[in-house]
C-alpha positions as a Markdown table, in Angstrom:
| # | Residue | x | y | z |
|---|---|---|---|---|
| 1 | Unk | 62.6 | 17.5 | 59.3 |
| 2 | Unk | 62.8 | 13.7 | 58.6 |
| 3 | Unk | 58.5 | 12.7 | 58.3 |
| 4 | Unk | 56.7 | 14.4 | 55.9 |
| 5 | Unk | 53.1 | 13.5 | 55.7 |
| 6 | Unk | 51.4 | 14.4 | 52.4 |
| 7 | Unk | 48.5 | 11.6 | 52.2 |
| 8 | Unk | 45.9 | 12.5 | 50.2 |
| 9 | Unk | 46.7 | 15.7 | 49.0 |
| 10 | Unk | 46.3 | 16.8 | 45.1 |
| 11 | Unk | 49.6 | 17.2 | 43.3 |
| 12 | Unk | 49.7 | 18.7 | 39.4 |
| 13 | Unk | 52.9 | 17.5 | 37.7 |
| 14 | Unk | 54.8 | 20.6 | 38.5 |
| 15 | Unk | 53.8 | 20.6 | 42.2 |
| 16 | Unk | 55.0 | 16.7 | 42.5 |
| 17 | Unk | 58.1 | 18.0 | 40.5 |
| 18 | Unk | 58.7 | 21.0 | 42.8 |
| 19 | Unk | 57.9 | 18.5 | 45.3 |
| 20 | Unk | 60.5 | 16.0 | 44.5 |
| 21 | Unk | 62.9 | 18.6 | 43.5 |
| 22 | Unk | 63.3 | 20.0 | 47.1 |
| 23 | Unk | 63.5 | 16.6 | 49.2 |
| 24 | Unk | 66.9 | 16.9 | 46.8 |
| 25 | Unk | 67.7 | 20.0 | 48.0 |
| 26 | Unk | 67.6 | 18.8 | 51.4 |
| 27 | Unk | 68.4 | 15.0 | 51.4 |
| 28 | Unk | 67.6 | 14.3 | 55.0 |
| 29 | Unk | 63.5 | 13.2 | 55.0 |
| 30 | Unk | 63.6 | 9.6 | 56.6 |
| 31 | Unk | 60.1 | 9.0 | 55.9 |
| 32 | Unk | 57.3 | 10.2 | 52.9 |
| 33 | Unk | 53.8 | 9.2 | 52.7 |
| 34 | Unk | 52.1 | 9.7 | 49.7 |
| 35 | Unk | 48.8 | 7.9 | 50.2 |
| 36 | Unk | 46.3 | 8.5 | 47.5 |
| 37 | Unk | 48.5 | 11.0 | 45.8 |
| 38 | Unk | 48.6 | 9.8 | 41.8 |
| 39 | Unk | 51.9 | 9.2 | 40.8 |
| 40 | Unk | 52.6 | 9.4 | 36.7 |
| 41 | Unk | 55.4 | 8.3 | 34.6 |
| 42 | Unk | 57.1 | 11.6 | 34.8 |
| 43 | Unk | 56.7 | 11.6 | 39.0 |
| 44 | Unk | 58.1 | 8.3 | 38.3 |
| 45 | Unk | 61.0 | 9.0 | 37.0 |
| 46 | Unk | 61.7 | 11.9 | 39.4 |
| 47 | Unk | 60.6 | 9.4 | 42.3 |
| 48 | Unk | 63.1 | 7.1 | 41.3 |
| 49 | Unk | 66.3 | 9.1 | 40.1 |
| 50 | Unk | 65.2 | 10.2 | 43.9 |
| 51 | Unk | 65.9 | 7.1 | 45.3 |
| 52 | Unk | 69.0 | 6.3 | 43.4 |
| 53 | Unk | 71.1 | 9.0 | 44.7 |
| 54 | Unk | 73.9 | 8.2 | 46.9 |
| 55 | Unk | 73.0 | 10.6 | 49.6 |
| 56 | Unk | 69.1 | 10.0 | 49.8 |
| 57 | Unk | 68.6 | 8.9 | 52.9 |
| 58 | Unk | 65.1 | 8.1 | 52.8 |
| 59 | Unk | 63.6 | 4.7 | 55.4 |
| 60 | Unk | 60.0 | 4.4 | 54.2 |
| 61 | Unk | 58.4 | 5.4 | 51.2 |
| 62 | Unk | 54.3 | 4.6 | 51.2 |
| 63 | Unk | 52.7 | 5.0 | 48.3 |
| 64 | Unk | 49.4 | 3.7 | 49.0 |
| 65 | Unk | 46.6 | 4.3 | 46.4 |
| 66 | Unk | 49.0 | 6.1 | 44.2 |
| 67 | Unk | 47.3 | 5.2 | 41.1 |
| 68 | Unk | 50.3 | 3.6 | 39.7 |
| 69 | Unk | 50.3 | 2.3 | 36.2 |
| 70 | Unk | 52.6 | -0.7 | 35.5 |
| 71 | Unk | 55.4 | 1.4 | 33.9 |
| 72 | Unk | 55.5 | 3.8 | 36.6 |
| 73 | Unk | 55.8 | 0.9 | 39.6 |
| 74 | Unk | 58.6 | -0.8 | 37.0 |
| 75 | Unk | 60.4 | 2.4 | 37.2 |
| 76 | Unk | 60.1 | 2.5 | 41.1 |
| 77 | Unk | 60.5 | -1.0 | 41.8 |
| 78 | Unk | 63.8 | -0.9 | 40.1 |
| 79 | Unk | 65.4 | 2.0 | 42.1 |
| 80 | Unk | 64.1 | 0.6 | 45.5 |
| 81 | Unk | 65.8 | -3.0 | 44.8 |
| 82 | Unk | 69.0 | -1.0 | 44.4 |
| 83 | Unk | 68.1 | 1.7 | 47.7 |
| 84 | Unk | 69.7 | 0.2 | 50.7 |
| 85 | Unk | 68.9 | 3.1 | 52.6 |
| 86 | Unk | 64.7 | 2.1 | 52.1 |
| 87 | Unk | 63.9 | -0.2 | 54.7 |
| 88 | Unk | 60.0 | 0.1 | 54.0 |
| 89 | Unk | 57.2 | 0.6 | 51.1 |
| 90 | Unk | 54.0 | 0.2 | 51.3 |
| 91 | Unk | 52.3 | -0.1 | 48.0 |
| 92 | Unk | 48.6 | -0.8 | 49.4 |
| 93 | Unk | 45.6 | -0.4 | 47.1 |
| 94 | Unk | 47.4 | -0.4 | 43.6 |
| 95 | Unk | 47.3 | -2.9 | 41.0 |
| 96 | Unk | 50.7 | -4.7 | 40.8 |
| 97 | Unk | 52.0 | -7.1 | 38.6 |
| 98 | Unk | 53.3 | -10.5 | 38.5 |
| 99 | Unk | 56.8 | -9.3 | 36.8 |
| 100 | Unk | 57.2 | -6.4 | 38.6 |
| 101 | Unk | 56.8 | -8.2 | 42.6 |
């Protein structure tokens, strides 16, 4: 499987963990859409250790309406400017700031 589509669904902490923790488990999803899907520090973190690993293999990320606070989007923002595999995110609908674009 390389697209998985989970836009507006409702995540707890541990779900978005289990979540995370299986894309690991199987590094080969090309393409994620989290529209609407609210994103915390924690998810953050997860989200971006993610991204840094050398054998993610992940194209687009969206992340539309995730509800990302500043600290969250830092935390992300830094692992995609190191992510050559990402070639798109899409960060519609979220309150972003100066530093961090």
């Amino acid at each position: 499987m390389e697209f998985l589509d989970l836009r507006h669904n409702i995540f707890d902490d541990a779900g978005l963990a289990g979540l995370i923790g299986a894309l690991e488990a199987n590094m080969v999803i090309r393409h994620i859409y989290l529209e609407g899907v609210t994103i915390g520090h924690a998810e953050a973190e997860r989200l971006a250790r993610f991204l840094d690993r050398k054998d993610c293999m992940l194209e687009e990320l969206e992340l539309n309406e995730a509800d990302l606070n500043i600290e969250s989007l830092d935390l992300i923002m830094e692992s995609v400017c190191k992510a050559d595999h990402l070639k798109k995110l899409t960060l519609a609908k979220n309150t972003l700031d100066v530093n961090i674009c």
